[in-house]
Structures are given as C-alpha cells and as structure tokens.
C-alpha positions as a Markdown table, in Angstrom:
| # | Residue | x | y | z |
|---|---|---|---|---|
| 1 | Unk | -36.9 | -7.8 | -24.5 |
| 2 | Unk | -38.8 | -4.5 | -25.6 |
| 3 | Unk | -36.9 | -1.8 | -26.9 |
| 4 | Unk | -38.5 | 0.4 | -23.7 |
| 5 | Unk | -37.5 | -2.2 | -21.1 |
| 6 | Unk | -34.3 | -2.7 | -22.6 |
| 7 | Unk | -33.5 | 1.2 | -22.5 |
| 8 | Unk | -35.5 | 1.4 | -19.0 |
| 9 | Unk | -33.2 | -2.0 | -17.7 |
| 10 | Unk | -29.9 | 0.0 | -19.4 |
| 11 | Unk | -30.8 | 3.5 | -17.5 |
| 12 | Unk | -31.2 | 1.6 | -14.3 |
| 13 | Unk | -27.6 | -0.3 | -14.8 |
| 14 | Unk | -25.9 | 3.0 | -15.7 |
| 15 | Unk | -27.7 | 4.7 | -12.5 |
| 16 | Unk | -26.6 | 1.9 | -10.5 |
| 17 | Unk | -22.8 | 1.8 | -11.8 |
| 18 | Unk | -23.1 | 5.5 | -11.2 |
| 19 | Unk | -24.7 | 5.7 | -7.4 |
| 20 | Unk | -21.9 | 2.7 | -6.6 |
| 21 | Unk | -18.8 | 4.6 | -8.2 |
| 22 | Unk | -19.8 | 7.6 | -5.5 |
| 23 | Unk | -16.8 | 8.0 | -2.8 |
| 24 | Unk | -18.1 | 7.3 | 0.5 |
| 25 | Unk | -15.8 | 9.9 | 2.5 |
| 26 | Unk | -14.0 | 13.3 | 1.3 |
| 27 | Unk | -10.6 | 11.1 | 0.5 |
| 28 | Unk | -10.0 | 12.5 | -2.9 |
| 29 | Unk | -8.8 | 9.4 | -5.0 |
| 30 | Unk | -8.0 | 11.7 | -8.0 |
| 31 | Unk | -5.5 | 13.6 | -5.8 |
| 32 | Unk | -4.1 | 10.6 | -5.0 |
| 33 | Unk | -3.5 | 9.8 | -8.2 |
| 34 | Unk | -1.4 | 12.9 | -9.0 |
| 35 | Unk | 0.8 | 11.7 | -6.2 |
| 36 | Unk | 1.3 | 8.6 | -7.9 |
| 37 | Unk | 2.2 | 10.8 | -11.3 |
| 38 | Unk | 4.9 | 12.8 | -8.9 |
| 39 | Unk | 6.4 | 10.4 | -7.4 |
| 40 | Unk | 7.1 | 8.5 | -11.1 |
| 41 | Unk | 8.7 | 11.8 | -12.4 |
| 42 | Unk | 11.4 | 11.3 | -9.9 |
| 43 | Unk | 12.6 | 7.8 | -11.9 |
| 44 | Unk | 12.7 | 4.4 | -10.0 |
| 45 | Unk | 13.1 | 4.9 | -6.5 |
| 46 | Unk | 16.1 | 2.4 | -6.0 |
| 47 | Unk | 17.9 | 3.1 | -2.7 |
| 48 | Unk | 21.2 | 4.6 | -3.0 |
| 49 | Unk | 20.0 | 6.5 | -6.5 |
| 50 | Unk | 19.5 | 10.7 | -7.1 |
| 51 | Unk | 15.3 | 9.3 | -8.0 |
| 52 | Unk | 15.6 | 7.6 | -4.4 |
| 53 | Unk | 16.9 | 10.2 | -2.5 |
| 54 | Unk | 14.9 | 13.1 | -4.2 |
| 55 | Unk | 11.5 | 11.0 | -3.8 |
| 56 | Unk | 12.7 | 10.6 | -0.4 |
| 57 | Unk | 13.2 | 14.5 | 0.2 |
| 58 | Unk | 9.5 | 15.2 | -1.4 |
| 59 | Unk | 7.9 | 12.6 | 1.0 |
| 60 | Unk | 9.0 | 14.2 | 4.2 |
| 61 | Unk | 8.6 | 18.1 | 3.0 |
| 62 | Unk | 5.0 | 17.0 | 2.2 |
| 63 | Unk | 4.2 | 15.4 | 5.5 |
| 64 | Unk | 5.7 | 18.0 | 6.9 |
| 65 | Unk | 2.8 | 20.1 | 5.4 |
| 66 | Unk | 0.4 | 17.8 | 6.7 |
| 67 | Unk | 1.4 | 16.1 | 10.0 |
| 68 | Unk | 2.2 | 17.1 | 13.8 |
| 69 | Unk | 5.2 | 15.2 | 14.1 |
| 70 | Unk | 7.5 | 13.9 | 11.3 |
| 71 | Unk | 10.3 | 11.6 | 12.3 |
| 72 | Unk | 13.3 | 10.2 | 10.4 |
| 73 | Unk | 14.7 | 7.6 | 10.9 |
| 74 | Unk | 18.5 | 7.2 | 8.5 |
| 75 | Unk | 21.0 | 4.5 | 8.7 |
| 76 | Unk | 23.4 | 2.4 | 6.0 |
| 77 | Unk | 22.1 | -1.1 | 5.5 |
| 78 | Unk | 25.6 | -3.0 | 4.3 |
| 79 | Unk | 24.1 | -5.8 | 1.7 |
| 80 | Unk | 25.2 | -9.2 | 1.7 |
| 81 | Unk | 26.8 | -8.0 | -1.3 |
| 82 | Unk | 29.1 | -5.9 | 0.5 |
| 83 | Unk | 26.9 | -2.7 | -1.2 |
| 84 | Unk | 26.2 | 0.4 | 1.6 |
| 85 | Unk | 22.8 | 1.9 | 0.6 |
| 86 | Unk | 21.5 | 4.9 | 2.7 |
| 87 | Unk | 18.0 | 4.0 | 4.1 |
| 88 | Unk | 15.7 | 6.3 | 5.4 |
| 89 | Unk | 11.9 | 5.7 | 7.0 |
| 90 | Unk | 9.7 | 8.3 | 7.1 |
| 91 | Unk | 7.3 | 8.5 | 10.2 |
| 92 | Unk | 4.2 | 11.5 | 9.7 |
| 93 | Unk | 2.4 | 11.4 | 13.3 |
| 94 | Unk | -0.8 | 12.9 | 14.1 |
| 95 | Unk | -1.7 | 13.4 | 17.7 |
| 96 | Unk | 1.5 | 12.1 | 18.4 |
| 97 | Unk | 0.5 | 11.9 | 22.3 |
| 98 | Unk | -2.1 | 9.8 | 21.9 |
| 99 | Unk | -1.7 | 6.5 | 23.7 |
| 100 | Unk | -4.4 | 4.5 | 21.3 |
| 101 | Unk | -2.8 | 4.5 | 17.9 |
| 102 | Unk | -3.2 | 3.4 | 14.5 |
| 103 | Unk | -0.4 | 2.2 | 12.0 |
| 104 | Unk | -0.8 | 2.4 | 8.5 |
| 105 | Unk | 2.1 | 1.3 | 6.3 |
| 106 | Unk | 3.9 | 2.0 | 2.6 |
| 107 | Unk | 7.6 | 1.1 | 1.2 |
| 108 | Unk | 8.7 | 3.8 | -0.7 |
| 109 | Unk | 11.5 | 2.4 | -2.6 |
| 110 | Unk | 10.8 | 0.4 | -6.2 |
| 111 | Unk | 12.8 | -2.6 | -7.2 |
| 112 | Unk | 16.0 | -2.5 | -8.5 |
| 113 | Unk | 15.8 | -4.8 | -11.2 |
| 114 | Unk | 12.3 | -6.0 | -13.5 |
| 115 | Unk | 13.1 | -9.7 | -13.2 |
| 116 | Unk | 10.0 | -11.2 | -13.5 |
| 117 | Unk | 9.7 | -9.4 | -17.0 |
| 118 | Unk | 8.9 | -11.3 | -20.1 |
| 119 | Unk | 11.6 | -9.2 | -22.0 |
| 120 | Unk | 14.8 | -10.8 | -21.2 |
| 121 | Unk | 16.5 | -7.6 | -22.5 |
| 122 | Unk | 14.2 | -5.3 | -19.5 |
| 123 | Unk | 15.1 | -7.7 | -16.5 |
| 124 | Unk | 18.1 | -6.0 | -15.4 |
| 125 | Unk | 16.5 | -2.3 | -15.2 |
| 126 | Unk | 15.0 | -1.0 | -12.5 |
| 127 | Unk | 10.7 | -1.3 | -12.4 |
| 128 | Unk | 8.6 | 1.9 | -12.9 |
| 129 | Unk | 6.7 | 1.2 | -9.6 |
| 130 | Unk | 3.7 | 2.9 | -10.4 |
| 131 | Unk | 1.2 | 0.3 | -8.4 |
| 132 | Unk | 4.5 | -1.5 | -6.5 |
| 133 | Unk | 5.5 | 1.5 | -4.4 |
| 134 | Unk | 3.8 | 4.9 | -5.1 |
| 135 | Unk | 0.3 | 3.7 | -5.2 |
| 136 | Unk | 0.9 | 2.9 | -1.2 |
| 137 | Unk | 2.6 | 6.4 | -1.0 |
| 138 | Unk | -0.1 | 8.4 | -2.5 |
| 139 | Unk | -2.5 | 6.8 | -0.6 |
| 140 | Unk | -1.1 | 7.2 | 2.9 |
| 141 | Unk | 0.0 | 11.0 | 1.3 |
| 142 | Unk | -3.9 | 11.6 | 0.4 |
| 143 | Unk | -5.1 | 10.0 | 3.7 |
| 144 | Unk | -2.8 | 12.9 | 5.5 |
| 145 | Unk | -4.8 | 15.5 | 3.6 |
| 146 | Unk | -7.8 | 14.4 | 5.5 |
| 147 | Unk | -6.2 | 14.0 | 8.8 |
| 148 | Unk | -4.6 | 17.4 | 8.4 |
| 149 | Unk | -8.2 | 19.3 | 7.6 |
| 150 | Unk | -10.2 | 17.3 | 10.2 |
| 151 | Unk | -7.7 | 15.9 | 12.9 |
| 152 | Unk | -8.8 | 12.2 | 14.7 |
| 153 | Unk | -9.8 | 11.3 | 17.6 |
| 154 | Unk | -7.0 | 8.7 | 17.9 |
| 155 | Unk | -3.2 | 9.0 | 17.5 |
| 156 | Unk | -2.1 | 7.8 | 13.9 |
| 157 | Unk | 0.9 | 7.1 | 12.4 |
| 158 | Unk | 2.0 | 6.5 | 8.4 |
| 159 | Unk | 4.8 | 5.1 | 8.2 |
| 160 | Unk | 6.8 | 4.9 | 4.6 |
| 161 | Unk | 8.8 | 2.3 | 4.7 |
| 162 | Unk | 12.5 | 2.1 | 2.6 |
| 163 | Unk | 13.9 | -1.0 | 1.5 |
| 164 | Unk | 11.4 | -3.3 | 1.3 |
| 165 | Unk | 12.0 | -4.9 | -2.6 |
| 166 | Unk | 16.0 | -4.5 | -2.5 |
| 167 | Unk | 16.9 | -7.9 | -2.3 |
| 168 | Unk | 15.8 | -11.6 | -2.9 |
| 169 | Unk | 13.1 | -12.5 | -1.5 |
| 170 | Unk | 14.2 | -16.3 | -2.1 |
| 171 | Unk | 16.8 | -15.8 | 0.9 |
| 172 | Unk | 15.4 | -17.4 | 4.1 |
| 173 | Unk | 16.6 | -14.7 | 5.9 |
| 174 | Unk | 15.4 | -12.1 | 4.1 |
| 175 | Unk | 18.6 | -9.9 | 4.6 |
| 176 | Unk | 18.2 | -7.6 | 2.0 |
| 177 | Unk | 14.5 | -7.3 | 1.2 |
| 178 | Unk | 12.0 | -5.7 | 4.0 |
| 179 | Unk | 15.2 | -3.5 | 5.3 |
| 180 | Unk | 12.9 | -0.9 | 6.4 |
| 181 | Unk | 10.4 | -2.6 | 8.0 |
| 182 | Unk | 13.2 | -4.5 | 10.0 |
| 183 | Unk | 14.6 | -1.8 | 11.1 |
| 184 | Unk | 11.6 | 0.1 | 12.4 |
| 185 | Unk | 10.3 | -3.3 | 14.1 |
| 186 | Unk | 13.5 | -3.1 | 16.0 |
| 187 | Unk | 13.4 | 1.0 | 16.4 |
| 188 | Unk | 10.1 | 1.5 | 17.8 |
| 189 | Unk | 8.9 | 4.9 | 18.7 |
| 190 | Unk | 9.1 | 3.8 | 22.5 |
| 191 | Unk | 9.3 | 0.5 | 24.3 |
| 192 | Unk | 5.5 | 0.6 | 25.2 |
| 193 | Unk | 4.9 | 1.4 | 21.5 |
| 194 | Unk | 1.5 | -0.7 | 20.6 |
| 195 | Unk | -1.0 | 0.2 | 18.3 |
| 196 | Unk | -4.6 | -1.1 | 18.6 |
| 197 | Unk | -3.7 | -2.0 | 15.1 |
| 198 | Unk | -1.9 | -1.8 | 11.7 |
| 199 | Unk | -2.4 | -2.0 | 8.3 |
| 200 | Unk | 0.4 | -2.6 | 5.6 |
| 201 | Unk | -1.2 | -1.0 | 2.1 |
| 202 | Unk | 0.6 | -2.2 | -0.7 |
| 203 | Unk | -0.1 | -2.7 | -4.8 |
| 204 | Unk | -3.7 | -1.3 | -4.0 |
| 205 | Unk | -3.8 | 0.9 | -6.9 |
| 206 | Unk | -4.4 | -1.7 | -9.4 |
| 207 | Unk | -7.0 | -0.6 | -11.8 |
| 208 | Unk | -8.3 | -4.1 | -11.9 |
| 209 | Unk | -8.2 | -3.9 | -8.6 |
| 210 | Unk | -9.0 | -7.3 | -6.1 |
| 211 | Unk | -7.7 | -7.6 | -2.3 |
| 212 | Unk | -7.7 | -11.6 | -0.9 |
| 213 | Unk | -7.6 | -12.0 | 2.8 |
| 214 | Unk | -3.2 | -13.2 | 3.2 |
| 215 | Unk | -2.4 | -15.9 | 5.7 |
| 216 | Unk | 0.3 | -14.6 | 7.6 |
| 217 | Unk | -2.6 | -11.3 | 8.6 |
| 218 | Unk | -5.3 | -14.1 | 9.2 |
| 219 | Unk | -3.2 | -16.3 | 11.8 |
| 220 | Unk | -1.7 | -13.1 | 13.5 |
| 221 | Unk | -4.4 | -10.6 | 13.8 |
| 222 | Unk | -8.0 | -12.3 | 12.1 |
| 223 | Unk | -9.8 | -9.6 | 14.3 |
| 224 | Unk | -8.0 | -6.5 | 12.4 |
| 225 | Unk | -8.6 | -8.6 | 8.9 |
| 226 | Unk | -12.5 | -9.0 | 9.8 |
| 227 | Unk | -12.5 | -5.4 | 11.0 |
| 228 | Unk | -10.9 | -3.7 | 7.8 |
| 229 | Unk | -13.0 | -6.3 | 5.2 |
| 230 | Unk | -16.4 | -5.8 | 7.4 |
| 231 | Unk | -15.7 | -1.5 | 7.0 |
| 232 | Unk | -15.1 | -2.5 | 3.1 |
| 233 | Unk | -18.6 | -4.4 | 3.0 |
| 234 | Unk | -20.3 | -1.8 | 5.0 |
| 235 | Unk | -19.2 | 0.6 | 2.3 |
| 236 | Unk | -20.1 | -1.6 | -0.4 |
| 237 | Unk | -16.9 | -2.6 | -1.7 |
| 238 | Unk | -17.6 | -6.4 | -1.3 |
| 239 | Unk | -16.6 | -6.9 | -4.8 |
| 240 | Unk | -13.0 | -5.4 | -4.0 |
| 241 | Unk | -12.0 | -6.3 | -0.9 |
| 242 | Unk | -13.3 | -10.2 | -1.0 |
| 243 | Unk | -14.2 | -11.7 | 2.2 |
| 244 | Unk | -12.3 | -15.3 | 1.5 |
| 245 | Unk | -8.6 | -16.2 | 2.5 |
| 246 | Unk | -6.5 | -16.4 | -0.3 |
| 247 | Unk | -5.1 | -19.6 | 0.8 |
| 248 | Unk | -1.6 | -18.7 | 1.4 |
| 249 | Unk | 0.8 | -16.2 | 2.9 |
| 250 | Unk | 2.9 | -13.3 | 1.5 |
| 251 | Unk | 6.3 | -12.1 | 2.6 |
| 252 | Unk | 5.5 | -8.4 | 3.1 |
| 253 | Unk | 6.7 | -5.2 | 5.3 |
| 254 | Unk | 4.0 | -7.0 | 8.0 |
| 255 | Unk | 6.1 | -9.5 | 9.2 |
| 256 | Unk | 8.8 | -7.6 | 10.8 |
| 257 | Unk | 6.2 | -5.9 | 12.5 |
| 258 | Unk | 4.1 | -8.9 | 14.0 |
| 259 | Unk | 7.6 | -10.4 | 15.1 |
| 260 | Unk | 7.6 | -7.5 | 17.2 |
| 261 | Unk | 4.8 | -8.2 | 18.7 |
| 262 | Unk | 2.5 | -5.6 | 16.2 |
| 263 | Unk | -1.0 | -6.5 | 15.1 |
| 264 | Unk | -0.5 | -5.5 | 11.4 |
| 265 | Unk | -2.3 | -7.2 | 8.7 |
| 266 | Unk | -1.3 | -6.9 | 4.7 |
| 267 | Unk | -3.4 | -5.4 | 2.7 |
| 268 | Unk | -2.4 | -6.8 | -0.9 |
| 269 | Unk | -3.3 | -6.6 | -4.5 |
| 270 | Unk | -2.1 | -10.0 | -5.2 |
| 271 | Unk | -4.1 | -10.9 | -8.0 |
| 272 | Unk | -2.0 | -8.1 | -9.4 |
| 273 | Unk | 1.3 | -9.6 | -7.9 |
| 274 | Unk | 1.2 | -13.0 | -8.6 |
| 275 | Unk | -2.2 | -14.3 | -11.0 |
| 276 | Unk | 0.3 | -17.3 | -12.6 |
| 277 | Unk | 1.2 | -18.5 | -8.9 |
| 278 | Unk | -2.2 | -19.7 | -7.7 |
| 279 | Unk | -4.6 | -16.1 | -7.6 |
| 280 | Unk | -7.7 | -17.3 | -7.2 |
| 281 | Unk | -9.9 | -17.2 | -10.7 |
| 282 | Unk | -12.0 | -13.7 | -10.9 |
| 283 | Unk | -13.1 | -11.6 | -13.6 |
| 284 | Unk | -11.1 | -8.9 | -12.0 |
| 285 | Unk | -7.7 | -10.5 | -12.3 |
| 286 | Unk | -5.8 | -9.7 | -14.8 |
| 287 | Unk | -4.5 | -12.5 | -17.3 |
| 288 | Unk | -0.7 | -10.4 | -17.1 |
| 289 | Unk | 1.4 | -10.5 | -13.8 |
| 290 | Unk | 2.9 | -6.5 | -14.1 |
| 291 | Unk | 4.6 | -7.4 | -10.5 |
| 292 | Unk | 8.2 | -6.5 | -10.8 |
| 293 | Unk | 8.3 | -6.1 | -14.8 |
| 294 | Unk | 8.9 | -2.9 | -16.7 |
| 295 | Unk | 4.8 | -2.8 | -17.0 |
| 296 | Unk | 4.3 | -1.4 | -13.6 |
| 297 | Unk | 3.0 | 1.5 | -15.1 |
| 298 | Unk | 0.9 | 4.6 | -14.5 |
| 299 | Unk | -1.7 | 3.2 | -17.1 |
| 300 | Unk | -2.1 | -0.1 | -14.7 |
| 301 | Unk | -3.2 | 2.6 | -11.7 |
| 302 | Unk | -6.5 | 4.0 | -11.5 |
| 303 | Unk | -7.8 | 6.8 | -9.4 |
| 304 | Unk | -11.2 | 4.6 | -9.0 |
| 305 | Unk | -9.4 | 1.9 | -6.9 |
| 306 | Unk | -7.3 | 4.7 | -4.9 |
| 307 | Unk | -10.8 | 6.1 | -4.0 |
| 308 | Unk | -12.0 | 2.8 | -3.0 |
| 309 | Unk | -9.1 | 1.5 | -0.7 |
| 310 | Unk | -9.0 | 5.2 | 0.7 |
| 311 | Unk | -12.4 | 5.5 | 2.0 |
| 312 | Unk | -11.7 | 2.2 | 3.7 |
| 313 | Unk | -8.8 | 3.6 | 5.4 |
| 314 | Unk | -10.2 | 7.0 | 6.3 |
| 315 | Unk | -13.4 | 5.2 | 7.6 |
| 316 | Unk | -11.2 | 2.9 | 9.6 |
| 317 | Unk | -10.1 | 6.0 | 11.4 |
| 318 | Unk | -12.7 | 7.9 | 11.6 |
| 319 | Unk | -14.8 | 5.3 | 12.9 |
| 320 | Unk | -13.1 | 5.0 | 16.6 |
C-alpha cells in the first residue's frame, strides 16, 4: 500500500471509530460511571452490612431527586441458615398513573463471598461488584436523570432490586438467591399491575462488553427480546448487543417476574459472567471470568459500554 493511501485508509478508520463512538441520546454514560465509583466507596453491598444499608440509603435519597414516586418496600428474609437479613427494594416511579408502563430492573446488593476466585485465600470475602451490581444501578440512576429533565410519555418504573446474589444458586429452590425479585413478584404495585414490558439490566458495564440473546427471555417474551436488540441495531450497536441466542438460559432477577405473569427479558453480560461455561467464541470476550471473584473491579467497567446499553434503554422509552 502507498504511504498516502495508508494514512488516507488510517484517517478514514480513526473517523469511523470516532463518528460510531458518538452517543445516540443525551444519556451521559460518563455520569453513569461516577455512580458506579459511588456506590463502590460504600464497600460490598452484602445485605445485613453498614456498606449495604448506607448504599441502600444513597439509592433512594437520589431517586428521590429524580422521580415522582419512590416506594420501599422492607421486610426480613430468614435464610435457610437460620440468618435474618433486612431487605429493602427500591421502586423510583415516573408518571406513576400511567396505565402503560415500563419495567426496567437492577439488584443492588453484591455477593457475599468471591467463590469463583482463582485465589483460594479471596473466596470467602465479599466481591467488589463493580460490573455485578452497581453497573445496573448506575445505569437505571443515569436513565432517571433523563426522565427527570424530559418526563415520558409512558409510566416507568426502575426497580432496584436487593438480594438477588445472597445465596446458592445451586439450590433448586432458589431460597436464598433472587430474594428481592421474589418478593416484589409477589408484592406488586397493584393486582392489575402489567407492564407492556420489562427489562432486567445486569453486568452490562463490562468494558469488553457483549450481550447474547438468554433462553429463559426468548421462550417467555421473544417479542420484547426482538424489540430491545432491533432498537440496539437501529442505533448501530450490532456489534454489542448480538442478534443470536446464546443457547441457554440464566437464573436471573427475571424469572420471578415472568412466574408472575411479567414480560421481562434479561439483559446479560454473560460473556463476562461465565466465558469458561460455554460463552460463545468472540473477540470481545474476555479470556478471564471476573463473575463473583475479587476482580470485579472498577477497571473492568467502562463508561463506553454504559453509554451504549443506556441509549438503548432511553430509546426504548422514548420511542412509544
């Protein structure tokens, strides 16, 4: 190649990178990322801790600032341990009369214990949850910064959810892990409570950052996946948000919900969660699982990836 052509070719690749890294919509994914950094300096999040209940405290205060409505809902969940922890959901409404609705979703709390570590000496401390837990928060925290300046046209609800990584997620009944979404699937706003639909956003900070279509989302609501992947393409963030199944299902804060009768989807950074367990093969994976180790850090959590999931989201609103 000629050294002109190869500078004119370079120019033209840099131009490209540049005009594709543009956000779509006013979500600010830097901001985002400051919420990430906020809610770290509180410590791990583990129900029951000072870090839990003063990251819970900050959540609500700033939704407070932002929403029309903020509901609590706080109850003791008695493990099968015997252990009481103090559980509270958060619930920021926006046109909270509004029968046609949208649910977006984020657990709050971070793991109690880093057992998937490689350090056998780090598996019984409790995770950082930079991309497992606050990237969810400060995404549904930066997408009620937009609602909040420019109100929607349809009811919405974000709903941070407490519990959901307690437990084991090997017990078939899953009595200690998705607490929060449980309980909310069985505490419903009101009895006619049914969004058009929902989104559960978790792990989608990820800086190498890759979202599968999950199976349990596909068989319960494909419509809402197609929807939220289509909005993705449209913005041109095919690469990201893939448009293939990932050819199986996740145990995740949706489930409670759809066993309510919800049509929630999972939205899922799995390549990020799981790339030893079957993720398919993509440059964008990463060749280290950080899910539930001590490496679930602000360093794996970039505000590129916030910006891209959070014009998806705000588009997914303001486009009804």
């Amino acid at each position: 190649m000629q050294p002109l052509l190869a500078l004119a070719s370079l120019l033209l690749l840099v131009a490209c990178d540049r005009v594709d890294a543009r956000p779509r919509t006013p979500f600010d994914g830097a901001r985002a990322l400051e919420y990430v950094q906020a809610q770290l300096a509180f410590g791990p999040r583990v129900p029951g801790t000072e870090g839990h209940r003063r990251a819970g405290d900050w959540i609500a205060e700033q939704m407070r600032q932002r929403a029309d409505t903020v509901v609590e809902q706080r109850w003791i969940h008695v493990t099968t341990s015997g252990d009481s922890l103090p559980m509270r959901n958060i619930l920021a409404r926006y046109r909270p009369g509004a029968t046609e609705r949208i649910l977006y979703v984020a657990h709050w709390d971070t793991r109690p214990v880093a057992d998937s570590d490689r350090n056998l000496g780090n598996r019984q401390q409790p995770i950082p949850g930079a991309n497992d837990g606050a990237s969810g928060v400060a995404l549904l925290m930066a997408l009620g910064d937009q609602l909040a300046a420019a109100p929607p046209n349809v009811g919405v609800d974000l709903l941070f959810v407490d519990g959901e990584d307690y437990g084991s997620f090997d017990d078939p009944n899953l009595n200690d892990v998705l607490i929060g979404a449980h309980h909310f699937a069985t505490n419903l706003p009101d009895s006619a409570y049914r969004p058009m639909f929902g989104v559960v956003w978790d792990m989608i900070g990820d800086a190498n950052l890759e979202l599968w279509q999950e199976g349990h989302s596909l068989q319960a609501a494909p419509d809402v996946v197609a929807r939220v992947w289509q909005t993705a393409a449209d913005l041109g963030y095919g690469d990201v948000f893939v448009n293939r199944p990932l050819g199986y299902a996740i145990t995740d804060d949706h489930l409670p919900l759809i066993n309510a009768g919800l049509r929630v989807i999972d939205v899922i950074d799995i390549c990020y969660a799981a790339p030893q367990r079957g993720c398919p093969p993509s440059p964008a994976a990463p060749e280290t699982n950080y899910h539930h180790t001590m490496q679930d850090t602000i360093d794996k959590v970039s505000a590129r990836s916030l910006q891209v999931v959070g014009d998806v989201a705000l588009t997914l609103i303001r486009q009804l």
